[in-house]
C-alpha positions in Angstrom: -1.1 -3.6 -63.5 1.8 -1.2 -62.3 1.6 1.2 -59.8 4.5 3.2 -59.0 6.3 0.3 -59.4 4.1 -1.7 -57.2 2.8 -5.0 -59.1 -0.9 -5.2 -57.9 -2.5 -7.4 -60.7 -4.5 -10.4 -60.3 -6.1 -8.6 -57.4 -7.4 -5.3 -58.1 -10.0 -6.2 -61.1 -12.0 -6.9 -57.4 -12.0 -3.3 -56.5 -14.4 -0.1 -57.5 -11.0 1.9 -57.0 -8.2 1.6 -55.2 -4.6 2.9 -53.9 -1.3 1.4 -53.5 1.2 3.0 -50.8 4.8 1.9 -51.0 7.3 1.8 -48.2 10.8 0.7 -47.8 9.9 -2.7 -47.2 6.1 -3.2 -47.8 3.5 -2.7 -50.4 -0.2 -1.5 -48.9 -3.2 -2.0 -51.1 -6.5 -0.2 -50.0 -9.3 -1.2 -52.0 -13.2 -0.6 -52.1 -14.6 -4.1 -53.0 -17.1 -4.3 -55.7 -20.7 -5.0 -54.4 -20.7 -8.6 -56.0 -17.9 -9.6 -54.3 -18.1 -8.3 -51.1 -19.4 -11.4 -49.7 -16.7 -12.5 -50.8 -16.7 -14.0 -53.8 -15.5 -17.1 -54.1 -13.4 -16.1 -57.0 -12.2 -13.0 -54.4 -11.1 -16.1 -52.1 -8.9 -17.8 -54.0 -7.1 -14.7 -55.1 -6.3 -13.6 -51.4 -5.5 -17.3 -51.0 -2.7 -16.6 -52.9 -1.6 -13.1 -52.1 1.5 -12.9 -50.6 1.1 -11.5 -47.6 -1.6 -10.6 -45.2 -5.3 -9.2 -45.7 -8.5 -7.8 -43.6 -11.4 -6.0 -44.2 -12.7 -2.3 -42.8 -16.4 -2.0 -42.8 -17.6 2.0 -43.7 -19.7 4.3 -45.4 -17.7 3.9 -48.6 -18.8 0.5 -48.9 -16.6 -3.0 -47.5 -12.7 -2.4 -48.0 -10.2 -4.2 -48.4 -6.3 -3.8 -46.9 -3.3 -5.8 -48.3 0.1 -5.7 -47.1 2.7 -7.8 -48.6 6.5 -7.7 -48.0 8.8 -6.1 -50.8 12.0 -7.4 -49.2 13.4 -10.2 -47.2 13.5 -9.8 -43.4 16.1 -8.7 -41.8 18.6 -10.6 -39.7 18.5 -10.2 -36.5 21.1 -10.4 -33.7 19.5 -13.2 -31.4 23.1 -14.0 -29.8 22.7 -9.7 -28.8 18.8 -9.4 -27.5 19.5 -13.4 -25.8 22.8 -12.0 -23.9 20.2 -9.0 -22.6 17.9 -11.3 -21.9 20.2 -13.3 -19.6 22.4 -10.2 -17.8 18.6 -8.8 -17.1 17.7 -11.8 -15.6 21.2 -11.6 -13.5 21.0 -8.5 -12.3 16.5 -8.7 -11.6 17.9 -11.8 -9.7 20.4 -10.0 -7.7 17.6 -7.9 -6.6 15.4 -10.3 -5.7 18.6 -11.7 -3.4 19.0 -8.0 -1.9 15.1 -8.5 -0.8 15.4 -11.6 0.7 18.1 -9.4 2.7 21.0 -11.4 0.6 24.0 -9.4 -0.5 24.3 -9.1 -4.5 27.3 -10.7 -4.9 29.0 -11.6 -7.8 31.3 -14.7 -8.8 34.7 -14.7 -8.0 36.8 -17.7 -9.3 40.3 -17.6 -8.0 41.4 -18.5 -11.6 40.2 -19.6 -15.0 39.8 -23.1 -14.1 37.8 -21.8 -11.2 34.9 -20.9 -12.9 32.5 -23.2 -12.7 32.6 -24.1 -9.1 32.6 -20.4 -8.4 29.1 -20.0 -10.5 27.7 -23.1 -8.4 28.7 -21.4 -5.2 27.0 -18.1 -6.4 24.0 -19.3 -7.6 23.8 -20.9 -4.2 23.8 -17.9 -2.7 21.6 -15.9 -4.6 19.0 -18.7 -4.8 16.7 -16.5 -2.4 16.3 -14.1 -5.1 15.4 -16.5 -8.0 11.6 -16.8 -7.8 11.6 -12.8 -8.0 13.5 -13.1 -10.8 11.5 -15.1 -12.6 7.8 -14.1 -11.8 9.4 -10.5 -12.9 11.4 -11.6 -15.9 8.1 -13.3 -17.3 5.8 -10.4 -16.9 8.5 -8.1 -19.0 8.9 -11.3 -21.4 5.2 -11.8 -21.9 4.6 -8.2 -22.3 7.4 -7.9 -25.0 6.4 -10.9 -26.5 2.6 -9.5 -27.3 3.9 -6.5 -29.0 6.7 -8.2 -31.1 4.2 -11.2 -32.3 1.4 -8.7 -33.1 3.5 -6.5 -35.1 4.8 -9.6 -36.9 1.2 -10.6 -37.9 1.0 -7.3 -39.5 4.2 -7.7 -41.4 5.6 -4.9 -39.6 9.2 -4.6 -39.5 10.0 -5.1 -35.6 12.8 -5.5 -34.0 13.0 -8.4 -30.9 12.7 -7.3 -27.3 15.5 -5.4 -26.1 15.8 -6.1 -21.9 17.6 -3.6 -19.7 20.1 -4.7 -17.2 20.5 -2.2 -14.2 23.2 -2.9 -11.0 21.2 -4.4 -7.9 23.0 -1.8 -6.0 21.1 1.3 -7.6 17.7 -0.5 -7.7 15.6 -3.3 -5.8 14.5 -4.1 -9.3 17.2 -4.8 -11.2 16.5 -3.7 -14.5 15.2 -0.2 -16.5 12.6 -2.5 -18.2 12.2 -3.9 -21.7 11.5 -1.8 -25.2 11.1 -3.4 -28.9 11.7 -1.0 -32.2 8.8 -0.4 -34.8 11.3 0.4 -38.1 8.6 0.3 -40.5 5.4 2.5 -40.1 2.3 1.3 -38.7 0.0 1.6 -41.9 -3.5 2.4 -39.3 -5.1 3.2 -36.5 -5.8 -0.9 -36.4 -3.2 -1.9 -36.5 -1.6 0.8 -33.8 -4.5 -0.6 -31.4 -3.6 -4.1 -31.7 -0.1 -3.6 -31.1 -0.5 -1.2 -28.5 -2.5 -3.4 -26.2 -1.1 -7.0 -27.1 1.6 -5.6 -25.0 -0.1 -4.6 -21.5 -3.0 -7.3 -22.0 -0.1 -9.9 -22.3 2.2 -8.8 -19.5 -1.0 -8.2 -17.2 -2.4 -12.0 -17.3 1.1 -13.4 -16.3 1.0 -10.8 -13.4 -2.1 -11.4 -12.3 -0.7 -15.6 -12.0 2.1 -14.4 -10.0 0.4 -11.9 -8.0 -2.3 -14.7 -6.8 0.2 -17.1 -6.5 2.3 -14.8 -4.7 -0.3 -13.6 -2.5 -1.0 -17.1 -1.0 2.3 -17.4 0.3 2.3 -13.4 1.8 2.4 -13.2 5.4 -0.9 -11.5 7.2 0.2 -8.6 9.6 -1.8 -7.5 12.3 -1.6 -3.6 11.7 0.7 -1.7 9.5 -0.2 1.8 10.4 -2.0 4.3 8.4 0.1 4.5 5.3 -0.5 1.3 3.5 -1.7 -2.3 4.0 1.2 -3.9 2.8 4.6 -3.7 2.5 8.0 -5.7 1.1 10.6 -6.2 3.1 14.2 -5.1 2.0 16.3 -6.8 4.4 15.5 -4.5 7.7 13.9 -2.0 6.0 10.1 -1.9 4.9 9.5 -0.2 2.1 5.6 0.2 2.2 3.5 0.1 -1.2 0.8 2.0 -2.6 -3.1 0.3 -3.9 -4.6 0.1 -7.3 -8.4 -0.6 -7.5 -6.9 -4.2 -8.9 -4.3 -5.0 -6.2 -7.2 -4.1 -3.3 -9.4 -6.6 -5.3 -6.7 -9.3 -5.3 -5.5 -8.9 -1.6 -9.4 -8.8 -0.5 -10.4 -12.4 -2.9 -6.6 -14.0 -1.3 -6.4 -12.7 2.3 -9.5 -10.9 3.4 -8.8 -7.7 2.7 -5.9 -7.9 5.9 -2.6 -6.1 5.8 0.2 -8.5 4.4 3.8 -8.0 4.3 4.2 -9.4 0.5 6.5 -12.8 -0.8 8.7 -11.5 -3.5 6.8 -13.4 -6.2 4.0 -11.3 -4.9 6.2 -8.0 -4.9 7.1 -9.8 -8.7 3.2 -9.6 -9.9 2.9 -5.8 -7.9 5.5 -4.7 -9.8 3.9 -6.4 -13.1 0.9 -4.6 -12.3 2.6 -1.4 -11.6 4.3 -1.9 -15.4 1.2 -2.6 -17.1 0.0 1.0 -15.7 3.2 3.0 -16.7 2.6 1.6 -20.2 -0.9 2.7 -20.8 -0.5 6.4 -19.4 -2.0 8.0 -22.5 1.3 9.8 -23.6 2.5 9.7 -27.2 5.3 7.1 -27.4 3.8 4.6 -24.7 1.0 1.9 -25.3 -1.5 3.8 -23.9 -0.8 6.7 -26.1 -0.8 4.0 -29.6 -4.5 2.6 -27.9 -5.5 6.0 -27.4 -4.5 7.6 -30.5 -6.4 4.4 -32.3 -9.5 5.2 -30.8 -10.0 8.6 -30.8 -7.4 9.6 -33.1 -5.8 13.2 -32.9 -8.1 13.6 -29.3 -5.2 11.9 -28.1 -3.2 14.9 -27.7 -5.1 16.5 -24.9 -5.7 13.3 -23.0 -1.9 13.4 -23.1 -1.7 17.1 -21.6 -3.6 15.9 -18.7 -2.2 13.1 -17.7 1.2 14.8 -17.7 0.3 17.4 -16.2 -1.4 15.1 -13.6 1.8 13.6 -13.1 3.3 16.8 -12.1 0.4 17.1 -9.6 1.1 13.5 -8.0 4.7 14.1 -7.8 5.0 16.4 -4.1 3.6 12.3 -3.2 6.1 10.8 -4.8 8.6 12.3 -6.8 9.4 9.1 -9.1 6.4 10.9 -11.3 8.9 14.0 -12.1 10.9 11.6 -13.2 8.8 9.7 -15.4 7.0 12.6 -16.6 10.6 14.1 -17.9 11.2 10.4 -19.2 8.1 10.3 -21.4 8.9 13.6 -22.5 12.3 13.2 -23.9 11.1 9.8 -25.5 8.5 11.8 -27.3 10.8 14.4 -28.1 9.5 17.0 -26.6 6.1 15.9 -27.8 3.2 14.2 -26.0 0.6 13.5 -28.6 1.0 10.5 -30.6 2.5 10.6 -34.4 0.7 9.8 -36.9 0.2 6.7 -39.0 -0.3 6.0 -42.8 -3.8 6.6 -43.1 -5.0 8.2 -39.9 -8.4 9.2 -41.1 -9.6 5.2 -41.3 -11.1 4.7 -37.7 -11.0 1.4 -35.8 -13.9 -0.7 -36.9 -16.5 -1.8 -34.4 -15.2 -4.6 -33.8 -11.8 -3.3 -31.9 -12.9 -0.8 -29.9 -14.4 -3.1 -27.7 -11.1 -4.1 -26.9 -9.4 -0.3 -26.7 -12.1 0.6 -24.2 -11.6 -2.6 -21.8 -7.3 -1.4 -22.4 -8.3 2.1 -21.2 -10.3 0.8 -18.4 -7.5 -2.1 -18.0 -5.0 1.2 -17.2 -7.7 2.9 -14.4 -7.8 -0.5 -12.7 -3.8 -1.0 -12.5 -2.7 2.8 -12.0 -1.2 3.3 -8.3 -1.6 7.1 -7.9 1.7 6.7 -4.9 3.7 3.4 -5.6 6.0 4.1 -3.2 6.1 5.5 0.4 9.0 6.2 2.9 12.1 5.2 0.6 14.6 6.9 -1.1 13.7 6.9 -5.2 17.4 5.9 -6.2 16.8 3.1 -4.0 13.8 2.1 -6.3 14.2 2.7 -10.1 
């Protein structure tokens, strides 16, 4: 059978009644099994066995569905040799940073000629060393975190793009980079699928920080008393630059160092920031992972659990004004917009057996959210 187009046969005589949806680059079949082969069948087996593409069922009042998606056109090629080079001036510059912390100045290579090069990278690399292990506990928190969305998406047969990483000069931030984003060029056909995506991301970058953070922590330095605004701090050189608690980070310094006041190692600063990440993601604001697992559990609700944390941003920022910042950030990537677009078929709900997982995401963001990151430094020092 033709639909639109859409060549559905050798699967369909399965279903009560159906619909196909056609993309630019995929073919969605929704089907209502028949009671006999709900089970399914083993006649229903063999025929997904050989669909070319990907299948999984939705449990409702309608009776037991069935959603197909197969791909109507090659993939795209991508530009490793482009999102690798990010990669690797990311890493650079997050490196540098981690140098600046270890009170190192970013330098960069300077070969007195061509022939020069090599000797010159030794002698850099030398010098930033300090800097390397925050480098790497921070490059593989963004990594990991990237990596959950793009391999989710690709189980779905969505069209997504590879992890684009964001290089920023050592001299305008301790950090070294503006972070790490992958593109979605295909439309997310449920609320499913927006939930799995959505938290791959965090649930992935938060495990690797919580490694680095522990690890991190063991080799922190205990500090006697650190005043009244936080108990702990990083060192920049001279400068402390104290940071703020998350119900998570309190649990972690209590389990490693008795709850006492620590000045932190930079792979522990590494798995703060990681945790700090995973939080900024899951604010519940339209373009950000907490706004797709929102928006998949409680679909168009989303919208006002979006106003408030916005606005709650705005409330939070006479603490620290990075919020402003953020809070106009989210708001020009969602286009003036704070509740979540919609998908295909937004009326399907998440089955049962995801929202255990949405919930534990949402609670995953109250855990890890830092309501003042920062104290006592200037923002352009920071991000």
């Amino acid at each position: 059978m033709s639909v639109k187009g859409l060549r559905v046969s050798g699967i369909t005589g399965f279903f009560s009644y159906w619909r196909t949806t056609g993309t630019r680059d995929r073919e969605i079949v929704d089907g209502v099994v028949r009671p006999e082969h709900r089970r399914p069948s083993p006649e229903l087996r063999s025929a997904l066995a050989e669909w070319p593409g990907i299948h999984y069922w939705v449990n409702n009042d309608g009776g037991r569905r069935l959603i197909l998606v197969r791909p109507l056109a090659p993939p795209l090629r991508e530009r490793w040799w482009l999102h690798l080079l990010l990669f690797a001036f990311t890493f650079t510059t997050v490196w540098m940073g981690g140098a600046l912390l270890a009170g190192v100045p970013a330098l960069l290579p300077r070969p007195t000629s061509p022939l020069d090069v090599g000797s010159a990278l030794v002698v850099w690399a030398r010098a930033m060393r300090p800097g390397l292990e925050f480098a790497m506990g921070l490059m593989a928190v963004l990594l990991a975190h990237e990596a959950g969305h793009y391999l989710v998406a690709r189980r779905y047969l969505i069209n997504v793009s590879p992890p684009y990483f964001l290089p920023a000069p050592p001299l305008w931030t301790i950090v070294g980079t503006f972070g790490a984003f992958i593109r979605l060029r295909s439309p997310v056909v449920d609320r499913r699928q927006l939930l799995d995506v959505g938290a791959a991301g965090p649930w992935a970058g938060f495990a690797v920080a919580v490694i680095i953070l522990f690890a991190g922590l063991s080799l922190s330095t205990p500090m006697s008393e650190l005043g009244a605004l936080s108990p702990q701090l990083v060192l920049i050189g001279e400068q402390r630059l104290y940071l703020g608690d998350s119900l998570f980070m309190a649990a972690a310094r209590e389990l490693v160092t008795g709850g006492a006041a620590v000045a932190l190692h930079p792979i522990a600063f590494a798995g703060w920031l990681g945790l700090l990440v995973t939080a900024l993601n899951l604010l519940p604001l339209g373009q950000l992972d907490g706004g797709h697992v929102l928006y998949g559990l409680i679909g168009g609700g989303q919208r006002w659990a979006g106003r408030l944390s916005w606005l709650s941003l705005l409330v939070l920022g006479p603490w620290f004004t990075g919020w402003f910042l953020w809070a106009g950030l989210t708001l020009l990537l969602g286009r003036g917009h704070l509740s979540h677009p919609s998908v295909l078929d937004r009326y399907r709900p998440v089955p049962a057996s995801r929202q255990p997982v949405g919930w534990a995401t949402v609670i995953l963001f109250a855990v890890t959210f830092t309501p003042v990151p920062f104290y006592g430094a200037e923002l352009w020092r920071l991000f």
